[in-house]
C-alpha positions, 0 to 999 in steps of 0.5 A: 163818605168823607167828601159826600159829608163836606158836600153836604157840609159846604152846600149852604142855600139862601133862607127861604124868602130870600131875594135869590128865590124871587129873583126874575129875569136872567142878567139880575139872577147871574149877577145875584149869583157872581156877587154872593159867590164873591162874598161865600167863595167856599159855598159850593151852592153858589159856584152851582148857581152861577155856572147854571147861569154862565155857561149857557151865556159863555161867560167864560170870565166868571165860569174862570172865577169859579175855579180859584182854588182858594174858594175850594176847601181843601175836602171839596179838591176832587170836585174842583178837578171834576168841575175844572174840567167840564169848565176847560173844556167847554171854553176850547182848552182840551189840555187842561181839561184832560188834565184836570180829569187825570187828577181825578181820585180813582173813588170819584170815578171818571167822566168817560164821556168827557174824557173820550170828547178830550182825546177825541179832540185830540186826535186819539180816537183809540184812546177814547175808545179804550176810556169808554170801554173801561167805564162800561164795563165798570158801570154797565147802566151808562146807557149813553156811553155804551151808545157812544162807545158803539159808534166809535168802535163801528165808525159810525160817526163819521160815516156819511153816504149818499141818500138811495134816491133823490131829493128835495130840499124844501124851506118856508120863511117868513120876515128873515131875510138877513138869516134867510140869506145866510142859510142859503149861503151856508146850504149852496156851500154843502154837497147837495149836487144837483138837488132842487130847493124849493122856498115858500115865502109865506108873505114876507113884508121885509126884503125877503123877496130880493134875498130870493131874487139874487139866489135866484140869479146865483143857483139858477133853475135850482132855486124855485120860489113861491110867494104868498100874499099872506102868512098861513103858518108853518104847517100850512106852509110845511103842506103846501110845499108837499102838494106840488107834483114836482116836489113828491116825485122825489123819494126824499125831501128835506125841511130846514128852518130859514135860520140855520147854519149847515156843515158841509156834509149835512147831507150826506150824515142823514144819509149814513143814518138812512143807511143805518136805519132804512126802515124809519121814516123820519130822520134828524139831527142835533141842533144847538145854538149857534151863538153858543153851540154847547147849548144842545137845543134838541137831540133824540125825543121819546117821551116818558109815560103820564104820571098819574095826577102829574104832567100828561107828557114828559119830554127828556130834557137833560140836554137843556140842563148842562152843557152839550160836551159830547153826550148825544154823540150818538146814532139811534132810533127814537119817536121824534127829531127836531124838525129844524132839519128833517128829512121825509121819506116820499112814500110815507107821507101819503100814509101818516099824513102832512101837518096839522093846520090846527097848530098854526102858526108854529110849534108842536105840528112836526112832534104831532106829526111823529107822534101820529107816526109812531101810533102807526108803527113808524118810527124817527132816527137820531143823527147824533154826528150831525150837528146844525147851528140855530141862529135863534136862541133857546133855553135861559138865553132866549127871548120869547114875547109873551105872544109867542108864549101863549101859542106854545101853551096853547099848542101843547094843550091841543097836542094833549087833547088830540092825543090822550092819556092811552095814546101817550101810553103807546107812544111811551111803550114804543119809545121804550122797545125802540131804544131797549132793542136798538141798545140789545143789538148795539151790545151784541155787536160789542161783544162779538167785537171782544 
């Protein structure tokens, strides 16, 4: 009660009309933010605001600034311990973020999913096991932890495999030939045996064409391009590349974005979650920025349902509100991934259909596509354990031209209007049974291991 009254106490926002509510553009704001925190050290709305906007840039200066015990009454103390640590942690220094958490008063609990992601990195695998299962059973509705804590205890997140069946590796780019170069360098670096990579080059004007041309002469009959006179946008591209013969003789294919950045085993993670869930037809993963990879770009998708006189489509978004510290560490089903890095079986394609050209150039065509899918009964899969680095940026950090602003827009108003308000209803209700009966036999599994 005591620390909930200083919270309450030392939580002390702006007057309303003041600068900081009109404030527009992200430098302005996170400076804003650091110089009023300068003069109101002990104004714990402050120390929020500032770390909001310093994380996702990694400025680590003023993050460390934050932590100055002197701007924390000495009531606030177990709060600087639980904040400490998410700041230690995420700028690479696990003692003391661990440190920090042992400090931790027994009446504010712990960060389970912290602490397991510490001793994880340093090597204390049991440990983290041990610090998952206590939390748990002290606080059964920590849905994410009971998750992470099963693919610990069932070594699922490290289990790779190979995919039952060949594949295809498959690419469309368009005027990125700097990062178009770097994903085939980081891609010809991952165990992908043999298996074929075809890339459309929907009308590049840049050096797109050399790029290819000296991977070409790298990779060999491995490498097949395709060069197109015009740009026909991403879901044109996405189905060009699924009507060629050679492509669908495959049971597997692969889509990756001409911009990212692959671990070696990326592969065979999508395997492992093929093994996990053979019955899905989509597979994906997590993808984060690679400027800053605690910036979780997309992890699983299941919508929430339509709120009467509200948004007709609610999409999670707490991986975007805080730094990405372990807690989508997991394996599970869902209704979409990301299609940044997505993995198609062959023989579902014929049935659920390619991408619709109505959400050219881009966005929303690889969501619709799961949609439709799981309107059908099919169903995606989260690779949680693989984690793909994305040259562009997202969240406060991005740059997006008012051109590119509207497309979304507008895409996402085609996506409600393809898909109303009953259909959004059955996604939502599928969603649900598909996480409610996949954490049902995640929990039944921990049981039997007691």
């Amino acid at each position: 009660m005591e620390l909930a009254q200083a919270q309450a106490h030392f939580w002390q926002p702006p007057a309303e009309g003041a600068p900081w509510w009109t404030a527009t553009g992200l430098g302005a704001r996170l400076d804003m933010a650091a110089a009023r925190h300068k003069d109101e050290p002990r104004n714990l709305f402050w120390k929020h605001a500032a770390w909001t906007l310093a994380w996702p840039l990694a400025d680590w200066a003023l993050a460390e600034s934050l932590l100055d015990e002197g701007g924390w009454p000495r009531s606030l103390a177990p709060l600087r311990h639980r904040f400490g640590a998410q700041v230690q942690f995420a700028r690479g220094d696990v003692h003391a973020a661990l440190a920090s958490l042992n400090a931790l008063p027994a009446i504010l609990g712990d960060d389970a999913g912290l602490r397991a992601s510490c001793l994880l990195a340093l090597g204390q695998r049991q440990e983290a096991v041990e610090a998952l299962r206590r939390t748990v059973a002290a606080s059964p509705w920590s849905t994410g932890d009971w998750l992470r804590l099963h693919d610990l205890a069932a070594d699922r997140d490290r289990a790779v495999a190979p995919l039952p069946g060949g594949v295809c590796i498959l690419l469309y780019t368009y005027n990125k030939a700097r990062e178009l170069d770097e994903t085939l360098a980081s891609l010809a670096a991952s165990a992908t045996g043999d298996a074929p990579v075809w890339v459309l080059d929907n009308g590049s004007t840049d050096d797109t064409a050399s790029v290819l041309d000296a991977w070409c002469e790298r990779l060999g009959r491995r490498l097949r391009p395709l060069r197109l006179p015009v740009n026909i946008g991403a879901p044109a591209a996405r189905n060009w590349l699924l009507a060629l013969p050679e492509v669908r003789r495959h049971e597997y294919l692969v889509f990756l974005d001409d911009d990212v950045s692959l671990p070696p085993d990326w592969l065979a993670r999508l395997g492992a979650a093929v093994a996990a869930y053979p019955q899905a037809s989509v597979w994906g993963c997590r993808v984060v920025d690679e400027a800053n990879p605690l910036v979780a770009q997309n992890v699983d998708i299941s919508p929430a349902s339509p709120q009467p006189g509200g948004q007709a489509l609610l999409l999670p978004g707490l991986h975007g509100a805080q730094p990405d510290l372990g807690r989508f560490d997991y394996l599970r089903p869902c209704v979409s991934v990301t299609g940044c890095c997505h993995l198609l079986r062959e023989a579902d394609i014929s049935t659920t259909g390619g991408f619709d050209i109505r959400f050219s150039p881009s966005q929303c065509d690889d969501f619709e596509r799961d949609l439709r899918l799981c309107l059908a009964g099919g169903h995606a899969v989260y690779q949680g354990h693989l984690r793909v680095l994305h040259k562009r940026r997202s969240g406060s950090a991005a740059e997006r031209s008012p051109a590119e602003m509207g497309n979304a827009t507008a895409n996402t108003h085609k996506l409600l209007t393809k898909h109303g308000a009953d259909d959004l209803l059955r996604v939502q209700a599928r969603g649900e049974a598909l996480l409610e009966g996949d954490l049902v036999a995640k929990l039944r599994a921990l049981a039997g291991q007691d």
